[in-house]
Chimera marker file (.cmm) of the C-alpha trace (Angstrom):
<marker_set name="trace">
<marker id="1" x="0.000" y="0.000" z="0.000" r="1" g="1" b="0" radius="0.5"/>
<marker id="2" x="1.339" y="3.272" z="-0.580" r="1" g="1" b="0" radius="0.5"/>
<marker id="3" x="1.624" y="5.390" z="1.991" r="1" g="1" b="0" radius="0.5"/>
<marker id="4" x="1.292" y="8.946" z="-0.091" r="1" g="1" b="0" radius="0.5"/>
<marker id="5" x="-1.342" y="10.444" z="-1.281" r="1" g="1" b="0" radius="0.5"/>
<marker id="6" x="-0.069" y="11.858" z="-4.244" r="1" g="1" b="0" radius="0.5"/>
<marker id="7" x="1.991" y="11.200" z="-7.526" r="1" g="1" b="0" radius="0.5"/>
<marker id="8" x="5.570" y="10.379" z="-6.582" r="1" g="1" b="0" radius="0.5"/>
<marker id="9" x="6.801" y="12.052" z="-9.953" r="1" g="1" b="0" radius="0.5"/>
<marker id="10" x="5.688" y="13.969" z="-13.064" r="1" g="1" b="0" radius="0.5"/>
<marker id="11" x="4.429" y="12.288" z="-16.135" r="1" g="1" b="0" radius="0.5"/>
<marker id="12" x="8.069" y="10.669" z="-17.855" r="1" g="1" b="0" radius="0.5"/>
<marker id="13" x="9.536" y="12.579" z="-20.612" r="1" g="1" b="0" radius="0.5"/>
<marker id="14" x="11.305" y="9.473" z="-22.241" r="1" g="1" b="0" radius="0.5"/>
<marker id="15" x="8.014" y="7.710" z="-23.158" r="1" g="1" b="0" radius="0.5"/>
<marker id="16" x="6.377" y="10.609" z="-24.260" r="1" g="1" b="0" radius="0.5"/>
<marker id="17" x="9.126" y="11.815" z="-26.489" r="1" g="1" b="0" radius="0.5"/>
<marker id="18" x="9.577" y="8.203" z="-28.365" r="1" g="1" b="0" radius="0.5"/>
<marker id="19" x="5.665" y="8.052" z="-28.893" r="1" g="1" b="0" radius="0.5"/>
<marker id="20" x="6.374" y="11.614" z="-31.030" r="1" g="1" b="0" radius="0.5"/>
<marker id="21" x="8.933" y="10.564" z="-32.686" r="1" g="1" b="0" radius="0.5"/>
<marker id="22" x="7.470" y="7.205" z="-34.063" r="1" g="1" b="0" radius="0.5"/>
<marker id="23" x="4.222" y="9.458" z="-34.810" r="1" g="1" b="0" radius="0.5"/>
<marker id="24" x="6.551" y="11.798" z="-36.847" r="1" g="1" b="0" radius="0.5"/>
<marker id="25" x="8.472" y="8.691" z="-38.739" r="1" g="1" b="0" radius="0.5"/>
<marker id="26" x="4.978" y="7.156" z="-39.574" r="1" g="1" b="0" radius="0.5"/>
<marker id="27" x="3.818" y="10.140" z="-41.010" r="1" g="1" b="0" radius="0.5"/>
<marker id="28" x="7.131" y="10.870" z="-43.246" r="1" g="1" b="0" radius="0.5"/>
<marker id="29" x="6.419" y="7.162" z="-44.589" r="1" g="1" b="0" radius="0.5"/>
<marker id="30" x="2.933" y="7.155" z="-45.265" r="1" g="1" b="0" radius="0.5"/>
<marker id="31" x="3.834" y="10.368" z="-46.815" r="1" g="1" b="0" radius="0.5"/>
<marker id="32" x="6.747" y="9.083" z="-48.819" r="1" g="1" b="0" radius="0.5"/>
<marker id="33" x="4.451" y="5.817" z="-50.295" r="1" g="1" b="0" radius="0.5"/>
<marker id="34" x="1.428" y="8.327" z="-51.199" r="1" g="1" b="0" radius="0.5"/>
<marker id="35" x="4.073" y="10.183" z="-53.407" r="1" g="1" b="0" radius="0.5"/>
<marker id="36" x="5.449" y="6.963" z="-55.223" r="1" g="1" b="0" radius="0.5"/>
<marker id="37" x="2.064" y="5.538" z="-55.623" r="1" g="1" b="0" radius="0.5"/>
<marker id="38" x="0.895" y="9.152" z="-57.129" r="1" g="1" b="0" radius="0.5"/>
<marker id="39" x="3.995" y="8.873" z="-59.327" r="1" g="1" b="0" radius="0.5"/>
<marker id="40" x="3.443" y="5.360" z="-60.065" r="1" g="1" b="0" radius="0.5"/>
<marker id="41" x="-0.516" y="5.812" z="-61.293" r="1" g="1" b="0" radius="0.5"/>
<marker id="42" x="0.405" y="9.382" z="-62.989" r="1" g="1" b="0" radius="0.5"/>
<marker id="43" x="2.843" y="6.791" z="-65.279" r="1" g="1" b="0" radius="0.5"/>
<marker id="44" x="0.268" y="4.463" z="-66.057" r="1" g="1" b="0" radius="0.5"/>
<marker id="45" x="-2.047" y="7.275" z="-66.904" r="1" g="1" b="0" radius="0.5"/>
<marker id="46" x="0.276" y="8.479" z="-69.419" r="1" g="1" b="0" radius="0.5"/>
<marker id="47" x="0.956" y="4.885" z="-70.811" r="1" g="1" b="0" radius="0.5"/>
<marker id="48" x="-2.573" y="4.072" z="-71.299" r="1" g="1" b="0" radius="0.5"/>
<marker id="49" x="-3.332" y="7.936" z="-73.199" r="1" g="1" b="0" radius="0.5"/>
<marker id="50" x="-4.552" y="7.768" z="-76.896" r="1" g="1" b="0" radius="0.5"/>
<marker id="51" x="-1.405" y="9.680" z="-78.868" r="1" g="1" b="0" radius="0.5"/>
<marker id="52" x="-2.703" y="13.040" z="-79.797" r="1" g="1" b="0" radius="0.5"/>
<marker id="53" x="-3.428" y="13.075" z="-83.709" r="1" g="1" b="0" radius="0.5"/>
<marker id="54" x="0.100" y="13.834" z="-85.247" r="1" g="1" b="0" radius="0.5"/>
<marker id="55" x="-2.109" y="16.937" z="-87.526" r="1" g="1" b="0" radius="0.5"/>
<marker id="56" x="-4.417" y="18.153" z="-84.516" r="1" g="1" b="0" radius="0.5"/>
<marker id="57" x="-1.345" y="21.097" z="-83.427" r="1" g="1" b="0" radius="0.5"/>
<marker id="58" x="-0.845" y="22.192" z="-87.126" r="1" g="1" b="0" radius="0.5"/>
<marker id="59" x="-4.233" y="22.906" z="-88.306" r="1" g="1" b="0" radius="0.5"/>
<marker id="60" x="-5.983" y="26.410" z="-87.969" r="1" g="1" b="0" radius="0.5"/>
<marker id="61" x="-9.752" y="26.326" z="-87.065" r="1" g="1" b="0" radius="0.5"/>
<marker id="62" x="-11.869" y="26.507" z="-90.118" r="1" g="1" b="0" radius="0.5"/>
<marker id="63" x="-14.322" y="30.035" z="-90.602" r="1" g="1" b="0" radius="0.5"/>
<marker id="64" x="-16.012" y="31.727" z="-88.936" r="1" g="1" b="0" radius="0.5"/>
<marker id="65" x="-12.814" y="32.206" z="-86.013" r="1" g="1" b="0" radius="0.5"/>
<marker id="66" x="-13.580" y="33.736" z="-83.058" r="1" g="1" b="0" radius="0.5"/>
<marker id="67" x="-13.723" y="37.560" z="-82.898" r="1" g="1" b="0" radius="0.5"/>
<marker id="68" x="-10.906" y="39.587" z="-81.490" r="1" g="1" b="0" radius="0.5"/>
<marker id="69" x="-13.470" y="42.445" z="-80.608" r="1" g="1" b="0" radius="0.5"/>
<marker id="70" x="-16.623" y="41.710" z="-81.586" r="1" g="1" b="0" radius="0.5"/>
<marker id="71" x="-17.991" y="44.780" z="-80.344" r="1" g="1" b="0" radius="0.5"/>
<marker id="72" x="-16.137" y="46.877" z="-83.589" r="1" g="1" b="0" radius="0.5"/>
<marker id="73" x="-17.014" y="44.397" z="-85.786" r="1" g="1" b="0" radius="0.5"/>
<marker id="74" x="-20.839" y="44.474" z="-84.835" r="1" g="1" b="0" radius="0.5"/>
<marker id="75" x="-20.592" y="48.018" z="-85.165" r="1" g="1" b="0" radius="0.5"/>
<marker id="76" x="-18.839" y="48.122" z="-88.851" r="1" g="1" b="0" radius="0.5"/>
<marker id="77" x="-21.440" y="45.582" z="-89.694" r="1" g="1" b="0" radius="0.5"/>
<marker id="78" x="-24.146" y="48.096" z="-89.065" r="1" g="1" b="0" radius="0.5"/>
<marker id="79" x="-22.597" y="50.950" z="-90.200" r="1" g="1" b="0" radius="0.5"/>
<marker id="80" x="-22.451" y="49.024" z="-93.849" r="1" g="1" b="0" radius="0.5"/>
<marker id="81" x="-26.145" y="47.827" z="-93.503" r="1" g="1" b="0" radius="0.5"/>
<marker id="82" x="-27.238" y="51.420" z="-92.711" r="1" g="1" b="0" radius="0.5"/>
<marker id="83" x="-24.831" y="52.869" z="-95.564" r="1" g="1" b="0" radius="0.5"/>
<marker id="84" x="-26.848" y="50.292" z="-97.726" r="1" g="1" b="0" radius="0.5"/>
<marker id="85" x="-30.103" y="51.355" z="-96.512" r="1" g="1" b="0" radius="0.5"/>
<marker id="86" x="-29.910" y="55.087" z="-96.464" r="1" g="1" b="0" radius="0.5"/>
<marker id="87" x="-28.051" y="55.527" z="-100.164" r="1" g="1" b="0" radius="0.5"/>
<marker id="88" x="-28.529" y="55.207" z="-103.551" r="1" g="1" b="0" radius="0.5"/>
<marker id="89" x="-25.928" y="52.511" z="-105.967" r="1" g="1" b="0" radius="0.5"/>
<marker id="90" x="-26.560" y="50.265" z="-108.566" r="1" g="1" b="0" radius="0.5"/>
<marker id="91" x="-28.055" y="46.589" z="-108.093" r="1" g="1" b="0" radius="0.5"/>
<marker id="92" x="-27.395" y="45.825" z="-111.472" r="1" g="1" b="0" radius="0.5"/>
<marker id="93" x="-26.164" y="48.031" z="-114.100" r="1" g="1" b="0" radius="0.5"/>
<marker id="94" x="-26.969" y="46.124" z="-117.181" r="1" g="1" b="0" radius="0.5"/>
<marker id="95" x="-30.627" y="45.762" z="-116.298" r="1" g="1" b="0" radius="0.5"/>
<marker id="96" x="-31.134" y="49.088" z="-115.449" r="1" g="1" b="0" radius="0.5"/>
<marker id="97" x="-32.104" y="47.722" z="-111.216" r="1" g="1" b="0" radius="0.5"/>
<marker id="98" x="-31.131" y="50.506" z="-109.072" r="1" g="1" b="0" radius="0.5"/>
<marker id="99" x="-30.873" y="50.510" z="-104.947" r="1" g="1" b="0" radius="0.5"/>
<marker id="100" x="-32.618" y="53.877" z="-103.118" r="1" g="1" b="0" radius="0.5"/>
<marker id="101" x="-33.024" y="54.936" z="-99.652" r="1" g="1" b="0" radius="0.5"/>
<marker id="102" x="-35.333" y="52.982" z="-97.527" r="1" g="1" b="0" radius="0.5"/>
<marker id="103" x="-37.400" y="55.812" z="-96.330" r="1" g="1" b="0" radius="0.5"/>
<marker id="104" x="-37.823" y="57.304" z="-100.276" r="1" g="1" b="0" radius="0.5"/>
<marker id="105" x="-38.361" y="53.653" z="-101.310" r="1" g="1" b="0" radius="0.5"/>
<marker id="106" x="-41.528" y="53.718" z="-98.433" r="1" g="1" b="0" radius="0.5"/>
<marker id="107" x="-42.951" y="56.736" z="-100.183" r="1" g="1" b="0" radius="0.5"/>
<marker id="108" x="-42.848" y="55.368" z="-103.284" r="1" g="1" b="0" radius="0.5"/>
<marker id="109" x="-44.868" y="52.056" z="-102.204" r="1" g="1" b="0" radius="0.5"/>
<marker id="110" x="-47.502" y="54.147" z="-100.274" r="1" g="1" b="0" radius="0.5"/>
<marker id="111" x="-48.218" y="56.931" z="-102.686" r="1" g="1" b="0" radius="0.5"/>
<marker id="112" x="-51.493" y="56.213" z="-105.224" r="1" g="1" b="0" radius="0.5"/>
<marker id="113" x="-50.602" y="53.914" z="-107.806" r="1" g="1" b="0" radius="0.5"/>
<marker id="114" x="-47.193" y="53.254" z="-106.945" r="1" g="1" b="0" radius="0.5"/>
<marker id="115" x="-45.606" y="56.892" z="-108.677" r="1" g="1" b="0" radius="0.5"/>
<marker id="116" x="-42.686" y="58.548" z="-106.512" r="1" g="1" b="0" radius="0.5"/>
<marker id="117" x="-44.511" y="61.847" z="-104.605" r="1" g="1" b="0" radius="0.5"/>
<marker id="118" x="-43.205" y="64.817" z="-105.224" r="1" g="1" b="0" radius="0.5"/>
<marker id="119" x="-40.448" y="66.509" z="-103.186" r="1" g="1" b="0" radius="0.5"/>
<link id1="1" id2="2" r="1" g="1" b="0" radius="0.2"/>
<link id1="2" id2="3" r="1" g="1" b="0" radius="0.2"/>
<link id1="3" id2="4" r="1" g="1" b="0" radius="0.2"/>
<link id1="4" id2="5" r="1" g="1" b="0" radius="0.2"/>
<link id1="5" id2="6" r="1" g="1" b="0" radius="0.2"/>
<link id1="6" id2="7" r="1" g="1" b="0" radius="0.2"/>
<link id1="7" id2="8" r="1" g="1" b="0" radius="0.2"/>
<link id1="8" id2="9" r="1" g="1" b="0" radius="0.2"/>
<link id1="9" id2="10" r="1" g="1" b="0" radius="0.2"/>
<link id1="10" id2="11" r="1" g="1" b="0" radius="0.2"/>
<link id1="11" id2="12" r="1" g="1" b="0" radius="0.2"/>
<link id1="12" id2="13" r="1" g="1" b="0" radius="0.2"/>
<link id1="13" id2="14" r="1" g="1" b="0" radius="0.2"/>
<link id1="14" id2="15" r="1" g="1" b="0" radius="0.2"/>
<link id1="15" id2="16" r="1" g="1" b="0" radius="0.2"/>
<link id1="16" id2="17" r="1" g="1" b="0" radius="0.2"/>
<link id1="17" id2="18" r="1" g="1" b="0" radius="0.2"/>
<link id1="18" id2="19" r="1" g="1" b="0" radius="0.2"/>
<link id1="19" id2="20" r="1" g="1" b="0" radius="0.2"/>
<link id1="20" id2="21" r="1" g="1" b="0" radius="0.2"/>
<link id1="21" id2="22" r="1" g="1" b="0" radius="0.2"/>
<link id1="22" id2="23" r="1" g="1" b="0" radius="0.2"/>
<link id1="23" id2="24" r="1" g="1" b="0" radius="0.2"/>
<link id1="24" id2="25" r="1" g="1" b="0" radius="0.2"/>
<link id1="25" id2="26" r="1" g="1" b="0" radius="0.2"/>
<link id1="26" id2="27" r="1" g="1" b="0" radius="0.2"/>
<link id1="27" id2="28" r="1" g="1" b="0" radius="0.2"/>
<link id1="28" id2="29" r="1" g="1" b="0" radius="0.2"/>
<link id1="29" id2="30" r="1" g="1" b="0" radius="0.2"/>
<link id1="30" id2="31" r="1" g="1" b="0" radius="0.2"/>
<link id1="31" id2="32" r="1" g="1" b="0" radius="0.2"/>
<link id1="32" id2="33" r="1" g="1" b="0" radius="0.2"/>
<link id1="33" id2="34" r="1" g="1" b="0" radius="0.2"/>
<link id1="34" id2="35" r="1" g="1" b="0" radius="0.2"/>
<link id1="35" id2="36" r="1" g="1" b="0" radius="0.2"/>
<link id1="36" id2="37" r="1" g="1" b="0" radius="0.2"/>
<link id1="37" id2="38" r="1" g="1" b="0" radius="0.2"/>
<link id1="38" id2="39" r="1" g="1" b="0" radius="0.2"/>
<link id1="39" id2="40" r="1" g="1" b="0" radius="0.2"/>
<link id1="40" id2="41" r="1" g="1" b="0" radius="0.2"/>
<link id1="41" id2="42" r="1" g="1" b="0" radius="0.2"/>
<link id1="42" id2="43" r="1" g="1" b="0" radius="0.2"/>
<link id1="43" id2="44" r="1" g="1" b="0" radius="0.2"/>
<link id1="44" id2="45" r="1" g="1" b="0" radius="0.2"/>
<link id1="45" id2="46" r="1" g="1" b="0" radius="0.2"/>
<link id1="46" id2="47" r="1" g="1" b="0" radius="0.2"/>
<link id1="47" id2="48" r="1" g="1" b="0" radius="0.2"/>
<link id1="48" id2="49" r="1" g="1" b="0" radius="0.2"/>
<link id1="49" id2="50" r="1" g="1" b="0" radius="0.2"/>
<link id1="50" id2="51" r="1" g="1" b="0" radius="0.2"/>
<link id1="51" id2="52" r="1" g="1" b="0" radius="0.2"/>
<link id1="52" id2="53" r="1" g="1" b="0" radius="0.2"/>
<link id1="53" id2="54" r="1" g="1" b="0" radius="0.2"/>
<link id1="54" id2="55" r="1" g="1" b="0" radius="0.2"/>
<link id1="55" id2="56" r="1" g="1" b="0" radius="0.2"/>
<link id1="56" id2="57" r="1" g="1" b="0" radius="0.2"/>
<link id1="57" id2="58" r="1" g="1" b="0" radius="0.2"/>
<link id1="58" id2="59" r="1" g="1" b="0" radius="0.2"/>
<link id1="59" id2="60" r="1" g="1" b="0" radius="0.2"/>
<link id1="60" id2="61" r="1" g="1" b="0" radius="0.2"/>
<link id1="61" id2="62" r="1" g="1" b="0" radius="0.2"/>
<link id1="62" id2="63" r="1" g="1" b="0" radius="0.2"/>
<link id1="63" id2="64" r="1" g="1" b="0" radius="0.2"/>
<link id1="64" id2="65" r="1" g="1" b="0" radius="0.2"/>
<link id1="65" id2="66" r="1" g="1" b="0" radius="0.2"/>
<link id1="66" id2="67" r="1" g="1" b="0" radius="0.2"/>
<link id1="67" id2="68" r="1" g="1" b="0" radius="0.2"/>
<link id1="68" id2="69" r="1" g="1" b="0" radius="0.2"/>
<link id1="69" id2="70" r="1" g="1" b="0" radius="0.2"/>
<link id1="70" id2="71" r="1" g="1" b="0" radius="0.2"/>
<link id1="71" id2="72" r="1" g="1" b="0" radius="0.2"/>
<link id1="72" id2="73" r="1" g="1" b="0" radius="0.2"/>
<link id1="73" id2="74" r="1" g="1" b="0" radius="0.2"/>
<link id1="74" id2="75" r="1" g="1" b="0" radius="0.2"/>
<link id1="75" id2="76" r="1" g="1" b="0" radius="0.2"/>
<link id1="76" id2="77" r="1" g="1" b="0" radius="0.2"/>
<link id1="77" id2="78" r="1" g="1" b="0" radius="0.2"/>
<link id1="78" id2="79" r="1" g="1" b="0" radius="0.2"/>
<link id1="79" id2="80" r="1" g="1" b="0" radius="0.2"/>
<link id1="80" id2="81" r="1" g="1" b="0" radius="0.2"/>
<link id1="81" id2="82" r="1" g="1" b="0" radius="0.2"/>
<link id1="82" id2="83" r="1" g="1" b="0" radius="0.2"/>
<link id1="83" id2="84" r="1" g="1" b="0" radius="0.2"/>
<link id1="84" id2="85" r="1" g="1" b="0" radius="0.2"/>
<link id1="85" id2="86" r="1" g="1" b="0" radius="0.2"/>
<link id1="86" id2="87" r="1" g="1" b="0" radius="0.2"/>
<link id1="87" id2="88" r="1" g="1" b="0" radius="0.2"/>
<link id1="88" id2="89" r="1" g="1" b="0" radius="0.2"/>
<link id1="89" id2="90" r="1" g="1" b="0" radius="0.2"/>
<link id1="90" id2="91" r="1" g="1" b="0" radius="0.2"/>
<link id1="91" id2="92" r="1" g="1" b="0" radius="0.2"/>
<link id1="92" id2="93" r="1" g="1" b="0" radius="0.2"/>
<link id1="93" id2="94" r="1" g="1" b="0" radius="0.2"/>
<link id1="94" id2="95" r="1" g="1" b="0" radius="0.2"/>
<link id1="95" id2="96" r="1" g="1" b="0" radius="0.2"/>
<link id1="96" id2="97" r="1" g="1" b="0" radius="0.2"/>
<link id1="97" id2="98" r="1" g="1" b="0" radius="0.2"/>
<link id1="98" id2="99" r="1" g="1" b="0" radius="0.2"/>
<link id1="99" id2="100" r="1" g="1" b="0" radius="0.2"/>
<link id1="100" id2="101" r="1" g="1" b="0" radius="0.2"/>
<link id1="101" id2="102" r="1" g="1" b="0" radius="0.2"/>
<link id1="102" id2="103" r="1" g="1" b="0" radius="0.2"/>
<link id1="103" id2="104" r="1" g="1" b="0" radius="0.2"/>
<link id1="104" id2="105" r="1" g="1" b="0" radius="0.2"/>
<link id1="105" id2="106" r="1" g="1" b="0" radius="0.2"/>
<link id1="106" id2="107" r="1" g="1" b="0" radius="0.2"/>
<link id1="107" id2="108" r="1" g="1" b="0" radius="0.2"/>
<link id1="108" id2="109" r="1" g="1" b="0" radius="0.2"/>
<link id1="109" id2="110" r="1" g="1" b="0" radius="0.2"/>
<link id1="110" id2="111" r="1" g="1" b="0" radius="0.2"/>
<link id1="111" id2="112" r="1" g="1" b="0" radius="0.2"/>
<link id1="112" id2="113" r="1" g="1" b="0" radius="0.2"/>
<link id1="113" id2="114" r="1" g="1" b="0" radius="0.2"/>
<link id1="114" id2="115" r="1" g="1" b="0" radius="0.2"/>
<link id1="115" id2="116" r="1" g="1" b="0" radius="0.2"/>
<link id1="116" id2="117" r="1" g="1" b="0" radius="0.2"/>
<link id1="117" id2="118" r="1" g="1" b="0" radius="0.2"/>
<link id1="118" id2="119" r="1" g="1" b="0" radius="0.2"/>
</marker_set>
């Protein structure tokens, strides 16, 4: 029977310190075989790939390509379509087919029997 009634000594430093240690060397090598067996499946990955298509890196995209800025080209785009729509120029010069403005070719369709109103 003891005749104290208390701990003769603190907790021992020696047990507690080789506990860490092994701890810390288990974790290195379960560290350490997680990297080889990453390295090992990235391999077989690699093996088991398709080969890219030996003409896939030299050939351009067919038309249309993307835009660059396709906020200047929408607006060049328009600016033809409303040059188109607000001028005069020839359709076709051998038969005589000519292109007016939109707003004269309007007055044309709504006045009497199709003659161009006077201006």
């Amino acid at each position: 029977m003891s005749t104290g009634g208390h701990e003769p000594m603190d907790v021992a430093g020696r047990p507690v310190l080789t506990a860490a240690i092994g701890l810390l060397v288990v974790l290195l090598l379960v560290a350490g075989g997680q990297l080889l067996l990453l390295r090992h499946y990235a391999g077989r990955a690699t093996e088991r790939e398709a080969p890219a298509a030996p003409l896939a890196e030299t050939r351009t995209p067919p038309e249309p390509r993307l835009l660059v800025d396709p906020r200047s080209a929408l607006l060049e785009l328009r600016a033809e379509e409303d040059a188109l729509l607000h001028g005069y120029g020839w359709v076709n010069r051998e038969a005589g087919i000519v292109r007016i403005p939109i707003e004269r070719a309007i007055d044309v369709l709504a006045s009497p029997a199709g003659k161009a109103p006077a201006r």
